[in-house]
N, C-alpha and C positions, 0 to 999 in steps of 0.2 A: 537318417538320410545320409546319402554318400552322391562319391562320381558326381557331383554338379562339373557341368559343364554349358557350351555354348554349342549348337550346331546346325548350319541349314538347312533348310526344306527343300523339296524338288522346284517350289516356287522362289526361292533364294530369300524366304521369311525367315530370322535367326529364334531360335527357340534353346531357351532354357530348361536344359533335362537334368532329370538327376535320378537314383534308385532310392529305395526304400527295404527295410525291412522290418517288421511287424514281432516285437518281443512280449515272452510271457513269464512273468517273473517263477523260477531265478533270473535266470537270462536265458531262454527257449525262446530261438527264433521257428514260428510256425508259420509265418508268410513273407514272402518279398515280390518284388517287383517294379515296374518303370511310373515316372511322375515329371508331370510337366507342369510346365509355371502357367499359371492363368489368367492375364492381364483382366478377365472380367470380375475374380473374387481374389485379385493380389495376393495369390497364395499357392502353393504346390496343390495340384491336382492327380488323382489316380489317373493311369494313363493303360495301364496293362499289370495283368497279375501273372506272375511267371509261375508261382512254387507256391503252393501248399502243402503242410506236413500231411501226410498219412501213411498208414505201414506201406504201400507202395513204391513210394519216393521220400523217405524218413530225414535224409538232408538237405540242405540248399544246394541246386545245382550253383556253375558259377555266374557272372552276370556282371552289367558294367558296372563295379562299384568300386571304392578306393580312391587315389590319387590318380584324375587323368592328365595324360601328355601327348599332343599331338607332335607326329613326326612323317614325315615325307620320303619314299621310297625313290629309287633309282630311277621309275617309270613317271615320276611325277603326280603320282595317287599320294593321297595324303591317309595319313591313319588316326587314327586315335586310341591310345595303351590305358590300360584300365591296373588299379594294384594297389597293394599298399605292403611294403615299400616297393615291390617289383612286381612287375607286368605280369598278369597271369589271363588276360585277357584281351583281345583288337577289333576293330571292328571301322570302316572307311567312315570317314570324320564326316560324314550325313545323318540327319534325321533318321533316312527311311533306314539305313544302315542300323542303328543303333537300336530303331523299336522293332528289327526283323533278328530273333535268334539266331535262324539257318543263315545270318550272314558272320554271325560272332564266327572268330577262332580262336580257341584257347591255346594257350602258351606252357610251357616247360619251363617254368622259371628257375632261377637256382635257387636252390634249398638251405643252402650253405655258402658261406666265403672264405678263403682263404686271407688270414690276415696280413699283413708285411711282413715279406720272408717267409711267408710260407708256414711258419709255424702255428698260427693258429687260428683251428675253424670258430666259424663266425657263422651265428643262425641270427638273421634279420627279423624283428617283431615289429614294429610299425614306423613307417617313415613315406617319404616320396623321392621320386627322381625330377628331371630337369635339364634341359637339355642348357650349357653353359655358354654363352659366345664367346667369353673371353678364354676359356679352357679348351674350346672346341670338343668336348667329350660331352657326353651324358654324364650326370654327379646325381647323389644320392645323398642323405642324411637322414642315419636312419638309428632307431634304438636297437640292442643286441638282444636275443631272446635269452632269460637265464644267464647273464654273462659272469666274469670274474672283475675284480673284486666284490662289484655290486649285485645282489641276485635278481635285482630289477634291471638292470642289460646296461650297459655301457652304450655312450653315442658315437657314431662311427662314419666314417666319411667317405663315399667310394666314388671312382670313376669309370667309364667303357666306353667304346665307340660307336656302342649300338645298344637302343632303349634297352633292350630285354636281355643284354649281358651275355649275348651267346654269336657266335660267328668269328670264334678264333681266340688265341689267347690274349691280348689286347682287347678286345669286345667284355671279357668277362669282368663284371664290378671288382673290383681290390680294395678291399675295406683300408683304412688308416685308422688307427683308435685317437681319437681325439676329443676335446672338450667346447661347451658354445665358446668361452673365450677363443679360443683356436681358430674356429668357424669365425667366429665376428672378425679378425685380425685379418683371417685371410679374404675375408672379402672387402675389408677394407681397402688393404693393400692390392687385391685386382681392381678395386673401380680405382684410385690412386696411379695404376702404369693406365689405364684406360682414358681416364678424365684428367692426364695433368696440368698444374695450374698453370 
């Protein structure tokens, strides 16, 4: 299961959503689809089945799964980004929004980053975004696909000014290669100028 999140109804009921997808060993996924929480058996329930394999349709279309993040547009419509580490999916931060596909739209996410200075591309393999208050940007922390030294990917730390890292050069994620020590240091040090004693 992936994509939990929280979202209203057209009645303003909050319902816990989230995806699914259905694996066959090796690791052959042959179904996915949407699941909701069911205050009558305490437990995720099927809610819709999107995808099933057959020579027709042989891969998983895409769908809201991954890390979500709601973000609010110019017009005052609020969204909700679907991904993992980057948006590859939106869809208006409603219920009826999220169990209707023709309202999804998929995203063009970046494929690759450029690391500090420019010198080295950066392929993302799993992480999340986050929209920062004290950074004012959107931040990421994400593992590097196949990276150097390690071939299990390096951790990497990016920021932009818009969830899906596209809408100018500032907009685009800019990875930092960094370590959790790093990560923990620096957020100590933002909640420290934030919370002084």
């Amino acid at each position: 299961m992936s994509g939990y999140t929280t979202l209203p109804d057209k009645a303003g009921k909050i319902r816990l959503v989230g995806s699914y997808v259905k694996i066959k060993p090796p690791m052959d996924a042959y179904e996915s689809g949407l699941c909701v929480w069911s205050e009558e058996t305490n437990s995720f329930v099927q809610h819709k089945v999107l995808w099933k394999q057959d020579a027709a349709q042989p891969k998983q279309p895409p769908m809201p799964s991954g890390h979500p993040a709601l973000w609010k547009d110019e017009q005052g419509r609020e969204w909700i980004y679907f991904g993992d580490p980057l948006p590859v999916l939106r869809c208006l931060a409603t219920f009826e929004a999220w169990e209707d596909s023709t309202q999804w739209e998929n995203l063009q996410r970046q494929e690759s980053l450029m690391g500090t200075g420019g010198q080295e591309k950066v392929v993302p393999h799993s992480g999340s975004i986050a929209w920062n208050a004290y950074r004012k940007r959107w931040v990421s922390v994400f593992m590097e696909s196949f990276g150097k030294p390690s071939v299990f990917g390096e951790l990497w730390y990016a920021e932009a000014d818009h969830p899906t890292g596209h809408g100018g050069q500032r907009s685009k994620y800019s990875p930092i290669r960094t370590t959790p020590s790093t990560i923990r240091d620096s957020i100590q040090s933002s909640h420290r100028r934030a919370h002084p004693s």
